[in-house]
C-alpha positions in Angstrom: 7.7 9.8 20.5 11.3 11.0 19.0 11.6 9.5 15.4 14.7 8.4 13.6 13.2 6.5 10.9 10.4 8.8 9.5 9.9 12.3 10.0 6.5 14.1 11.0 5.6 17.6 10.3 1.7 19.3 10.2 1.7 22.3 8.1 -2.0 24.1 7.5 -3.9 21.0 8.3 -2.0 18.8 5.9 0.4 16.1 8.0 3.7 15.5 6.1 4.8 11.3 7.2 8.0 11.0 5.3 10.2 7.8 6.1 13.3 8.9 6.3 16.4 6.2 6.2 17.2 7.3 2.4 20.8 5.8 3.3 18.9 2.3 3.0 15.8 3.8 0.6 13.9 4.1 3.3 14.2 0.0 4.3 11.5 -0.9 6.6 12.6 -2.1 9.8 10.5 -2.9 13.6 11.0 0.6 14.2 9.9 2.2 11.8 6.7 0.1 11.9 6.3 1.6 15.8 6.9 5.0 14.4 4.5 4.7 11.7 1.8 3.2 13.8 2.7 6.1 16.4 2.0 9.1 13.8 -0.8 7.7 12.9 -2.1 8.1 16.1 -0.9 11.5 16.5 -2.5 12.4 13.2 -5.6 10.9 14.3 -5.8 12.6 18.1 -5.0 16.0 16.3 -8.3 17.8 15.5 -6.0 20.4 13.4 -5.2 17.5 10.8 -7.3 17.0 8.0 -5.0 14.9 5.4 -2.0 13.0 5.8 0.6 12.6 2.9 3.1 10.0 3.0 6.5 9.8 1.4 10.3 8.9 1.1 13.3 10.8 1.7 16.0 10.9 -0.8 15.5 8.6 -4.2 13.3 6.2 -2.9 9.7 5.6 -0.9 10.7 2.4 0.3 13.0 -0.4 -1.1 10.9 -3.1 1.3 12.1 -4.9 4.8 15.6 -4.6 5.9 17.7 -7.4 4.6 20.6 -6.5 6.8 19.9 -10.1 8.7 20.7 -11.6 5.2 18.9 -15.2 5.2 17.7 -15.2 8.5 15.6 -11.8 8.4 12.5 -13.3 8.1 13.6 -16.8 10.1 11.2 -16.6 13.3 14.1 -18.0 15.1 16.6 -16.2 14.5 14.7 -13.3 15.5 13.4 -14.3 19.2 16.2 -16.3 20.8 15.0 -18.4 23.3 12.0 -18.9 22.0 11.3 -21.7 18.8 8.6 -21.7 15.8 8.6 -25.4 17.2 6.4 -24.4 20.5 4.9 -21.3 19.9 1.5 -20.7 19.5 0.3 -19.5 15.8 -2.1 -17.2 17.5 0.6 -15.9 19.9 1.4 -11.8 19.6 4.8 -12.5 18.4 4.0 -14.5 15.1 2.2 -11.1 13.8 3.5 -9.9 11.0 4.9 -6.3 11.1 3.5 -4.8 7.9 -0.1 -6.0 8.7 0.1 -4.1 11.9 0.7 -1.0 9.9 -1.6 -1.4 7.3 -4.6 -2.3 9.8 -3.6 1.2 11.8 -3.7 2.6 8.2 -7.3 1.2 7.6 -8.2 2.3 11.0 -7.6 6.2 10.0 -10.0 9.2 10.7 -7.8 11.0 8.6 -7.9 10.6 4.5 -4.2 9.2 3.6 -2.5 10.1 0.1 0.7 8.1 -1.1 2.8 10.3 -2.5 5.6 7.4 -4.4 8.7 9.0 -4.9 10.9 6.5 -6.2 11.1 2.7 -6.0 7.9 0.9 -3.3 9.2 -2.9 -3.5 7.9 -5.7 -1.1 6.2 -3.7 2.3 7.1 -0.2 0.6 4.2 -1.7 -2.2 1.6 -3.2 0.4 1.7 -0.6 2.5 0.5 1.7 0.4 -2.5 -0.4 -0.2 -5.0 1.0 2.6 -4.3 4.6 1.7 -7.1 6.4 0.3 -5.4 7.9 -3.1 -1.9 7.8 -4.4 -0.2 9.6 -6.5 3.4 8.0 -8.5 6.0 10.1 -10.0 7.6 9.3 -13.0 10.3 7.6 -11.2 8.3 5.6 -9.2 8.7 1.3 -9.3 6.7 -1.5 -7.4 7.1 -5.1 -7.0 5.3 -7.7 -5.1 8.4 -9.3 -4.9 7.4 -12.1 -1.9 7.8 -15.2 -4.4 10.9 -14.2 -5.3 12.4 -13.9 -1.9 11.0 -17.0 -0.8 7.9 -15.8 1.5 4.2 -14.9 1.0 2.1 -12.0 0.7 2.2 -9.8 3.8 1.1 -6.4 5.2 -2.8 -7.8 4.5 -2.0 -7.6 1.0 -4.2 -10.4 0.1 -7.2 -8.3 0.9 -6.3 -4.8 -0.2 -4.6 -6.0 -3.8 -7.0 -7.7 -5.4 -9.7 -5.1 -4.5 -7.9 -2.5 -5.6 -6.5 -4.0 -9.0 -8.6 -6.8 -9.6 -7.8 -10.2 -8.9 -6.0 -11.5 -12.3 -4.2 -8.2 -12.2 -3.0 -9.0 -8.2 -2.2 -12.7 -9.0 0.4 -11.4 -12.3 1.7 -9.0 -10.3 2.3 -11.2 -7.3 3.0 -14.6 -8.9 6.2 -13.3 -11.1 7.3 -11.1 -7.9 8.7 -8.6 -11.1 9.0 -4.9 -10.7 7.2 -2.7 -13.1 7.2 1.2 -13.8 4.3 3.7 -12.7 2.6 3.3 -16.5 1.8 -0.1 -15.8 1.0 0.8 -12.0 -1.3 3.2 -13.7 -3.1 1.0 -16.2 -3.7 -1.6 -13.2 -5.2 0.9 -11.3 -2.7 0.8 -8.3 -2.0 4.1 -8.5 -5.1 7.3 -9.9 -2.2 9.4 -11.3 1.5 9.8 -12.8 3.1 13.2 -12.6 7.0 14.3 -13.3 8.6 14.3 -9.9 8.7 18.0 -9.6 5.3 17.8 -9.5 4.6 14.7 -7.1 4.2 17.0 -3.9 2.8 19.9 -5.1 -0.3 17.3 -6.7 -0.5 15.6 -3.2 -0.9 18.8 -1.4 -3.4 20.2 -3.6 -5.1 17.2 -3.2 -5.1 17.4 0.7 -5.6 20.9 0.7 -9.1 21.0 -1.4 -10.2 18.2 1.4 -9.0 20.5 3.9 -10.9 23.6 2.7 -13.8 22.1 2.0 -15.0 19.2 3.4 -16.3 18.8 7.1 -13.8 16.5 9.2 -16.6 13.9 10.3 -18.1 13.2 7.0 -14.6 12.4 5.5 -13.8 10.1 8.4 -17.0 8.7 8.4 -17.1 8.5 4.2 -13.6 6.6 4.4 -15.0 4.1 7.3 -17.6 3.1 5.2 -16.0 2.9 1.9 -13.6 1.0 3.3 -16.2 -1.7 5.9 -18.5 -2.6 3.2 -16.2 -3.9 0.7 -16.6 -7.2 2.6 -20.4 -6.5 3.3 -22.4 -9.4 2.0 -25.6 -7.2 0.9 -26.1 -4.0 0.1 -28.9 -4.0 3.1 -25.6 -4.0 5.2 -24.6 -0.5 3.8 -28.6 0.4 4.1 -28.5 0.0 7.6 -25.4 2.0 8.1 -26.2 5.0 5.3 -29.5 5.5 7.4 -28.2 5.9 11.3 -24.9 8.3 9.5 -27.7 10.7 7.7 -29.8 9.9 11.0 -27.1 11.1 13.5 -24.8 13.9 11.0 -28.8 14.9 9.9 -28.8 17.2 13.5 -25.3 17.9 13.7 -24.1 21.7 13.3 -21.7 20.8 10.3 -24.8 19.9 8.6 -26.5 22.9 9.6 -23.2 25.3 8.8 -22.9 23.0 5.3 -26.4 23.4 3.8 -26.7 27.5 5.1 -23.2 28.2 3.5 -24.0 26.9 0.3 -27.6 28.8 0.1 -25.9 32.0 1.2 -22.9 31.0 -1.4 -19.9 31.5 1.0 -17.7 29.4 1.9 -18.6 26.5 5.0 -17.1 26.8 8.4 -17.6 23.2 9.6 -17.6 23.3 13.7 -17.7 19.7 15.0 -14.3 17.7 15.7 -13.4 14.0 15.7 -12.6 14.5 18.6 -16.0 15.4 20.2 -18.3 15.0 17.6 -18.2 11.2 16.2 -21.6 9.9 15.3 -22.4 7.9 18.5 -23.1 4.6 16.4 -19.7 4.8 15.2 -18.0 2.3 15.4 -20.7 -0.3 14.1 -18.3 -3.1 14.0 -16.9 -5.6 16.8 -13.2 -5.0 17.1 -11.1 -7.9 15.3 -8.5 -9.6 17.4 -5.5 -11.6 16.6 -6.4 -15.4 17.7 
C-alpha cells in the first residue's frame, strides 16, 4: 500500500510508524485507520522487524478524529447515505467503530510496539495508544479522554485497555471530566513508564527497541506479549498454568532455546535462529478468534 497519512520506514530491525498529516496534528481520519492497520501487517509479515515505534510528524502525535464534518462527523447518517441508523443492524460491519479496529490489530501484534508521544494525543490519538506495549512522553506531550465533552462515549476499546492500565478510579477521572492533562500527571497515573525532554523522545524509544532487538529471541517476545496481554481477562491463574506449560513445552525443543542457554554458558552473545514466520509454537493461538456480532 502507498501511504499519505503515516509514513513507514524499517531501519536495523526497528520499524519507524509515524502519522504524518502534521498540517491537521496528525487528525485521525478512515484512512489513516486502513494504513495503520496495513503496517501493522507489514511489520508483522516481516521477519527482519523486531520493534515498532510509533509517532507524529510535526508538533503533534495526534489531535484525535477529524472534525472537518463539524457536527455530523460522528452522525452514522451522515456518513453512509442511503443507508439509516433507523434499519441497520447493530451487529452489521458498518456500525464498527474505526479506532477499535486499530487498537484490536494493535493487540493482535507479534511485534513489541513503543509509543513514542511527541506532542498533544487527545480523543483516538490517547486510546490508541492504549494496546502498545511501553510508551514513552516527551515533555510536550498532552492527553485527554475528551469523549464526554464532545458528546460521545469511550471508543477505540478504551473501556478495556484504560482502566487496566491506570486503574479504574484513575480511568473514570480522566474520562468523566473529558480534561487534558500534561505528561507529569500522565506519568503519575501510570499511562505513560517515562518523561524525557523532546530531544530525547526518539533516541529513548530506539534504545529501547534496539536492546529488544539485540537480545531477545523473536518468538519469546511475541509469545511473552500474547500472554501478558490474553490473561488479563483469565479468570484463574490455572488458565495461565495451562498455557506457561505447552510454551516452555513447545520453545523447551526449539533451536532458540538451544542457541539461548549455549550462548550464555560460553558468555557470547545469542544468535536466535527461528522466525515468526516459521517457527510459532504450534499451540499458538490458544484462543477462538472473536468476531463482531
Amino acid at each position: 500500500m502507498t501511504y499519505t497519512t503515516i509514513t513507514y520506514a524499517v531501519d536495523a530491525g526497528i520499524a519507524t510508524l509515524t502519522l504524518n498529516r502534521p498540517d491537521k496534528l496528525n487528525a485521525f481520519n478512515r484512512e489513516m485507520m486502513r494504513e495503520l492497520i496495513d503496517a501493522f501487517d507489514a511489520a508483522d509479515g516481516d521477519d527482519a522487524v523486531r520493534a515498532v515505534i510509533v509517532t507524529g510528524a510535526g508538533r503533534g502525535f495526534c489531535a484525535g478524529a477529524d472534525l472537518s464534518a463539524g457536527g455530523k462527523t460522528f452522525d452514522y447518517d451522515a456518513r453512509n447515505a442511503g443507508k439509516s441508523s433507523a434499519t441497520v443492524d447493530l451487529s452489521d460491519d458498518s456500525v464498527r467503530d474505526g479506532g477499535g479496529r486499530v487498537t484490536l490489530r494493535i493487540f493482535e501484534s507479534l511485534k513489541p510496539v513503543i509509543g513514542a508521544i511527541n506532542g498533544p494525543a487527545v480523543g483516538i490519538g490517547a486510546t490508541m495508544l492504549l494496546p502498545m506495549d511501553v510508551r514513552i512522553a516527551s515533555r510536550d506531550a498532552r492527553f485527554g479522554f475528551v469523549f464526554a465533552r464532545r458528546g460521545i462515549t469511550m471508543e477505540a476499546c478504551s473501556s478495556w485497555f484504560l482502566p487496566r492500565i491506570a486503574g479504574v478510579s484513575q480511568a473514570l477521572e480522566w474520562t468523566m471530566t473529558g480534561r487534558v492533562f500534561g505528561a507529569d500527571e500522565a506519568l503519575a497515573g501510570k499511562l505513560v513508564s517515562k518523561v524525557v525532554e523532546a530531544a530525547d523522545l526518539l533516541p529513548a524509544a530506539r534504545a529501547l527497541a534496539r536492546e529488544i532487538a539485540d537480545n531477545t529471541a523473536g518468538v519469546s517476545v511475541a509469545m511473552n506479549r500474547q500472554m501478558i496481554w490474553r490473561m488479563l481477562g483469565a479468570d484463574h491463574p490455572m488458565e495461565a498454568h495451562k498455557i506457561d506449560s505447552r510454551m516452555i513445552f513447545e520453545r523447551g525443543r526449539s533451536a532458540d532455546t538451544r542457541e539461548g542457554v549455549t550462548s550464555f554458558l560460553e558468555k557470547r552473545p545469542a544468535k536466535f535462529p527461528d522466525t515468526i514466520s516459521s517457527n510459532l509454537p504450534k499451540s499458538f493461538p490458544w484462543w477462538s478468534k472473536r468476531e463482531y456480532k
